[in-house]
Short mmCIF file of the C-alpha atoms (twelve columns), coordinates in Angstrom:
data_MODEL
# 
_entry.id   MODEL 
# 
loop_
_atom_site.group_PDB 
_atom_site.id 
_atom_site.type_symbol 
_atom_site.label_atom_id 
_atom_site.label_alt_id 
_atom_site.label_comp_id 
_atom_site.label_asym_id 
_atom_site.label_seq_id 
_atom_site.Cartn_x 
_atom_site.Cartn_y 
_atom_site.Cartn_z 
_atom_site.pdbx_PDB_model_num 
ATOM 1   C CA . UNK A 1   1.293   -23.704 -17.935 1 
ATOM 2   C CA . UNK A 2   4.534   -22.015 -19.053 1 
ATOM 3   C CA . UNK A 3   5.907   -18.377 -19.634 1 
ATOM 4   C CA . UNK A 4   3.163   -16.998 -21.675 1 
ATOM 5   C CA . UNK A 5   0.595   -17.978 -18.734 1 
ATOM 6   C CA . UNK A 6   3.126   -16.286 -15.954 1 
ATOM 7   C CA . UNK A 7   3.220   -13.107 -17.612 1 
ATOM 8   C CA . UNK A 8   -0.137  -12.615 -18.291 1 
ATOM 9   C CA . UNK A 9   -0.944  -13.414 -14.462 1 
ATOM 10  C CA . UNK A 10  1.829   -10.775 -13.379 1 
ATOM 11  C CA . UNK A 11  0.547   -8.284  -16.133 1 
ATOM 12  C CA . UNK A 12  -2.881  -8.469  -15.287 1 
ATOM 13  C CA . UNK A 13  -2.280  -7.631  -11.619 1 
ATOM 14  C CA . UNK A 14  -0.047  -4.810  -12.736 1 
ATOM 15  C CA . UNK A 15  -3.573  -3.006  -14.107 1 
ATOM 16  C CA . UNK A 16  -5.096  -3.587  -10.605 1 
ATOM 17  C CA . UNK A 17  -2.560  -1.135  -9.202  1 
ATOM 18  C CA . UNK A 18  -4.542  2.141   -8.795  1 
ATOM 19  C CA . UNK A 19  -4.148  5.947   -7.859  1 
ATOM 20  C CA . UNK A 20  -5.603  7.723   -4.975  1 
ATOM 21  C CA . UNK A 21  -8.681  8.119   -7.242  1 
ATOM 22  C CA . UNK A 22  -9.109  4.444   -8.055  1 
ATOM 23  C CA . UNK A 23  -7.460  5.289   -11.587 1 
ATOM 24  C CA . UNK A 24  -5.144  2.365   -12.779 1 
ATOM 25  C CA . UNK A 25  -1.643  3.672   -12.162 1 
ATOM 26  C CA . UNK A 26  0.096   2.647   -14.731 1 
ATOM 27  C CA . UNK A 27  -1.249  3.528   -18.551 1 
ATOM 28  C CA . UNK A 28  1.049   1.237   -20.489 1 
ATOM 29  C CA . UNK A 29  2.017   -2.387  -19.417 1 
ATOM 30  C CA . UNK A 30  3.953   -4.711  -21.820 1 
ATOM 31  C CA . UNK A 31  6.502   -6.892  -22.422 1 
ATOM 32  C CA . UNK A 32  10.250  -5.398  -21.706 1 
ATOM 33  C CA . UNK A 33  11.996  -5.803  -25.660 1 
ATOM 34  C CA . UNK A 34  14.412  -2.935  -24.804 1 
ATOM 35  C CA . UNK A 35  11.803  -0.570  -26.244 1 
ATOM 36  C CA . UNK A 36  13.566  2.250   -24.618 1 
ATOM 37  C CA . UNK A 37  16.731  1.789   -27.012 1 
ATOM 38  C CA . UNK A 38  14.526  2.582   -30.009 1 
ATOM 39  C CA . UNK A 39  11.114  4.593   -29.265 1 
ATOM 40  C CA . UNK A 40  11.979  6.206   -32.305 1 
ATOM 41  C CA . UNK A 41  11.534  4.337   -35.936 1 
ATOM 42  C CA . UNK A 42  11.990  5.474   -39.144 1 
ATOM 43  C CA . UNK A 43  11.329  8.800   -37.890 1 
ATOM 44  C CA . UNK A 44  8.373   7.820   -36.572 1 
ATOM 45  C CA . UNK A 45  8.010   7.722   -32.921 1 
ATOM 46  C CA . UNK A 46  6.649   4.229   -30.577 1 
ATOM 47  C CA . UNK A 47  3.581   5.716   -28.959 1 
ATOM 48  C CA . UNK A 48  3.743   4.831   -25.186 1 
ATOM 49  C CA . UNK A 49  1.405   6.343   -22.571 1 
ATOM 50  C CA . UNK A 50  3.686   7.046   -19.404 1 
ATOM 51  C CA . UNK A 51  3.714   6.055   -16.855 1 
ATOM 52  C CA . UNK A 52  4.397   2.385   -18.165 1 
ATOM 53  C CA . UNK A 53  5.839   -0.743  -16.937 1 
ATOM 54  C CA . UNK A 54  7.452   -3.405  -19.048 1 
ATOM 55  C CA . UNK A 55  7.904   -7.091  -18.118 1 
ATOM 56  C CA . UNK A 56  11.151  -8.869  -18.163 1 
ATOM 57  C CA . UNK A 57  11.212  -12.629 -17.030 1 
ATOM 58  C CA . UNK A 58  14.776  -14.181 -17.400 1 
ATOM 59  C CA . UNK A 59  14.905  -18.101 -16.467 1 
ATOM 60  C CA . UNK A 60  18.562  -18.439 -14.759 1 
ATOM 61  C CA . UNK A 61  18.686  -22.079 -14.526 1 
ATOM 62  C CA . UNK A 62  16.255  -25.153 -14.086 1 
ATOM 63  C CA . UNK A 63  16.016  -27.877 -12.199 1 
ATOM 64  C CA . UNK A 64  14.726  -31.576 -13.414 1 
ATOM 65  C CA . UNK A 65  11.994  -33.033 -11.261 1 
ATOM 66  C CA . UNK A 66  11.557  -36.003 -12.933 1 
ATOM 67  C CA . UNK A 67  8.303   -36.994 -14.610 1 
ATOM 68  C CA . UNK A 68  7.141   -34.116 -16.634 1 
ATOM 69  C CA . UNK A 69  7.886   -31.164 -14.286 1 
ATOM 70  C CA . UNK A 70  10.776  -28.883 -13.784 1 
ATOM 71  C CA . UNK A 71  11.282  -25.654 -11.743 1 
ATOM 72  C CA . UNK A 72  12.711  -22.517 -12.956 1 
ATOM 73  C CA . UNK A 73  14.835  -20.141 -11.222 1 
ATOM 74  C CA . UNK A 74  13.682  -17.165 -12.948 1 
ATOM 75  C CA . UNK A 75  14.567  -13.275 -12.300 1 
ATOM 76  C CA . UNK A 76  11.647  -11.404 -13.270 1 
ATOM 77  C CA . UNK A 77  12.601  -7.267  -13.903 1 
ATOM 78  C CA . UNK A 78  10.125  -4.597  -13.713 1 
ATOM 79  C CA . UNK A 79  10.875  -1.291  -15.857 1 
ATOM 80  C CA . UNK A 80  9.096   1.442   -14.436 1 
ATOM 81  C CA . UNK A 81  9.388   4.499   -16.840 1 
ATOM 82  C CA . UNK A 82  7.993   7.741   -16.545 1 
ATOM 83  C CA . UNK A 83  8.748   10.838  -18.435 1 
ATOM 84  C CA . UNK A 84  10.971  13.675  -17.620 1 
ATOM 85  C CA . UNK A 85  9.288   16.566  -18.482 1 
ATOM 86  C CA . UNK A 86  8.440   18.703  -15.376 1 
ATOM 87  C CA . UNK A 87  9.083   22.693  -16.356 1 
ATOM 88  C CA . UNK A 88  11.318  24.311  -14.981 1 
ATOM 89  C CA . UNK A 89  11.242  22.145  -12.013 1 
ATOM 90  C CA . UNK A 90  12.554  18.628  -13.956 1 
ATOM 91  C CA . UNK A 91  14.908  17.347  -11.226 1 
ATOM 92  C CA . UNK A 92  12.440  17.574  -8.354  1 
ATOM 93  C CA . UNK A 93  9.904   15.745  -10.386 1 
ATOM 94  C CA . UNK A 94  9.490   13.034  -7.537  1 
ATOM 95  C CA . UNK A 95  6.336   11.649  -8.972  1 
ATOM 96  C CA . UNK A 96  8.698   8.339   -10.587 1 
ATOM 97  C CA . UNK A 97  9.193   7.408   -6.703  1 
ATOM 98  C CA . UNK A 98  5.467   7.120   -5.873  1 
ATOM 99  C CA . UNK A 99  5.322   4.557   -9.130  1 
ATOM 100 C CA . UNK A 100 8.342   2.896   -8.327  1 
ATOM 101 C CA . UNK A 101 7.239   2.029   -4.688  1 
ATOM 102 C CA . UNK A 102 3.683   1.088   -5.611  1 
ATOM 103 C CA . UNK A 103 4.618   -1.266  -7.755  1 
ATOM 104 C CA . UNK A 104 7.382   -2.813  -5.250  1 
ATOM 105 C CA . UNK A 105 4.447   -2.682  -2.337  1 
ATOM 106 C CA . UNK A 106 2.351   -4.921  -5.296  1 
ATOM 107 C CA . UNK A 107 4.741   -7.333  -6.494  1 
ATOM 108 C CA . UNK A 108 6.538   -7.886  -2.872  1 
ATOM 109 C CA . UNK A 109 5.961   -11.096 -1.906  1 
ATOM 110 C CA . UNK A 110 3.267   -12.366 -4.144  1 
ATOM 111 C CA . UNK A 111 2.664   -15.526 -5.247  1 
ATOM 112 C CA . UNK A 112 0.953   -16.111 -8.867  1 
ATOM 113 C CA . UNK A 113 -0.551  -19.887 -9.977  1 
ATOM 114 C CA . UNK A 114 3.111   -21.788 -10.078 1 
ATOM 115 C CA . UNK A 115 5.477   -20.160 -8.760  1 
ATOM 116 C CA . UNK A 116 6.796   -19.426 -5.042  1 
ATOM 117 C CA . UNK A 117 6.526   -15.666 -3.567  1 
ATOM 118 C CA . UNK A 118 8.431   -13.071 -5.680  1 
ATOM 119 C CA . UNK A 119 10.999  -12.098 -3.410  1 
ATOM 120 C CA . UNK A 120 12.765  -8.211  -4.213  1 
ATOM 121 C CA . UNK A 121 16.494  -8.561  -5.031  1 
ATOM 122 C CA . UNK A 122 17.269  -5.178  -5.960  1 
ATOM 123 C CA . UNK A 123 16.443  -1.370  -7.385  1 
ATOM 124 C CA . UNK A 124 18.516  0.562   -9.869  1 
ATOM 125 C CA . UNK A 125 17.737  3.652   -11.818 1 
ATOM 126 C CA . UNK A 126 19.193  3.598   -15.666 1 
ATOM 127 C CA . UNK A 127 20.627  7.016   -16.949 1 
ATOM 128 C CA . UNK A 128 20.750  6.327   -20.776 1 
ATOM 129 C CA . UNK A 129 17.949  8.181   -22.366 1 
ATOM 130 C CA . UNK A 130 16.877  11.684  -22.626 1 
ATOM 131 C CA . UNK A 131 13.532  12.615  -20.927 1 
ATOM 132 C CA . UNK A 132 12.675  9.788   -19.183 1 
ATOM 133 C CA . UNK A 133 12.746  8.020   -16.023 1 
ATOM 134 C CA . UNK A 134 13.488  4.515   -15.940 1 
ATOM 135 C CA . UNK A 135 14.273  2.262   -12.700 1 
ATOM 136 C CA . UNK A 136 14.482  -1.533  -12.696 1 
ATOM 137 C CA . UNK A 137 13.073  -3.404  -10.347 1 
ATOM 138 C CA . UNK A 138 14.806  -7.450  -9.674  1 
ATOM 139 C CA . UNK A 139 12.680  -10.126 -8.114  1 
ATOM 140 C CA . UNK A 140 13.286  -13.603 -8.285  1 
ATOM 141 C CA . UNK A 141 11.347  -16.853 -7.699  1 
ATOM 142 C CA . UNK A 142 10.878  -20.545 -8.357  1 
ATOM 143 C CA . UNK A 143 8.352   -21.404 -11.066 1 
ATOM 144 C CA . UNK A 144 6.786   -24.790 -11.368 1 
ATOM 145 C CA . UNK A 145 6.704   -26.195 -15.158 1 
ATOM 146 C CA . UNK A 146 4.546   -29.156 -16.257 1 
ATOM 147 C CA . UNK A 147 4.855   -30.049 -19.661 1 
ATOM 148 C CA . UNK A 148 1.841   -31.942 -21.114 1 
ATOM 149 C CA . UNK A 149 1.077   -34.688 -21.798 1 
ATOM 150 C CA . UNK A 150 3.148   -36.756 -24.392 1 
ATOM 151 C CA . UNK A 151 2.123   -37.011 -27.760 1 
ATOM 152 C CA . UNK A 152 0.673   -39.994 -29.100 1 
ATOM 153 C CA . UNK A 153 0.603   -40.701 -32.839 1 
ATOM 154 C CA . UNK A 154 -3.474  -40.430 -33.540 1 
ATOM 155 C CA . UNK A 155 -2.852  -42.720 -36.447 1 
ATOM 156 C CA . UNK A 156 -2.092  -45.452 -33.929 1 
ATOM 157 C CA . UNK A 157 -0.189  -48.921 -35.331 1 
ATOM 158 C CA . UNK A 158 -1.114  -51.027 -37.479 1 
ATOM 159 C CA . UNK A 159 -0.457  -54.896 -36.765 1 
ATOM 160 C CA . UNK A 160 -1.243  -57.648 -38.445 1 
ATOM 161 C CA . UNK A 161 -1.663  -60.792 -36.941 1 
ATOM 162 C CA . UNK A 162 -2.639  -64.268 -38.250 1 
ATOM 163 C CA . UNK A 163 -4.099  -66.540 -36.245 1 
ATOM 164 C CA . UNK A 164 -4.135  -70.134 -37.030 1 
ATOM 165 C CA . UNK A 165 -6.062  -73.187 -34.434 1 
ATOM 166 C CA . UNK A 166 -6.598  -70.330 -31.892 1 
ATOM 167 C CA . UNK A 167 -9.839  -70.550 -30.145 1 
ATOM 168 C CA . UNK A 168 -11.535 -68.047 -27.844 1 
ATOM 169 C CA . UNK A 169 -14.086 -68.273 -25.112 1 
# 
């Protein structure tokens, strides 16, 4: 079990996350790849339905267990965007708080298949892009790696022996 299997764990309990009507929260959940830099293409604009999260798992460092395991330090970041539109009214638009602490409540000291709890390191809002709301959320944890089994050659070795006055019983 490795990355791929982690973030599909944390994404899929990202879309049990629901509204005061049992609606999932969040509409868009995906794999952080600094999207927000370029929602716009070619003149053609990255459909994303808001509000959205994106998944960012960094591994910091990791440590050799011997035998075929390691463990990861990783620092997995949450972006919780949300757009800005809100009338007249666009800086009391508080509605990217409610997100933002639902998803902390969720991911707060869980524990997915490997790793140890996610522990909260940190919140910061980002200010670079027009009409949108995006805060990062920092957690870090200790992921246990086991890397499969080793490869053996299906085309085995050949040997050929000679055997001369040998007998067998």
């Amino acid at each position: 079990m490795g990355l791929k299997t982690f973030y599909n764990d944390i994404n899929t309990s990202i879309k049990e996350i629901v509204d005061d009507n049992d609606i999932q929260l969040f509409k868009y959940v995906g794999i952080w790849n600094n999207q927000l830099q370029s929602l716009r293409v070619d003149n053609n604009w990255i459909s994303i339905t808001y509000p959205a999260v994106f998944i960012e798992i960094n591994i910091r460092d990791i440590e050799q267990q011997g035998m075929r395991n390691q463990i990861w330090n990783c620092e997995v970041n949450f972006h919780v965007v949300d757009d800005f539109y809100n009338g007249e009214n666009m800086e009391e638009n508080t509605r990217i708080f409610e997100f933002n602490d639902k998803l902390w409540e969720h991911i707060q000291c869980r524990k997915y298949p490997m790793s140890s709890i996610l522990v909260g390191s940190g919140q910061n809002q980002e200010f670079d892009h027009d009409n949108l709301y995006h805060y990062i959320q920092s957690f870090e944890c200790n992921y246990e790696y086991v890397y499969p089994d080793p490869k053996i050659s299906k085309s085995g070795i050949k040997l050929n022996v000679t055997l001369t006055g040998a007998t067998f019983a």
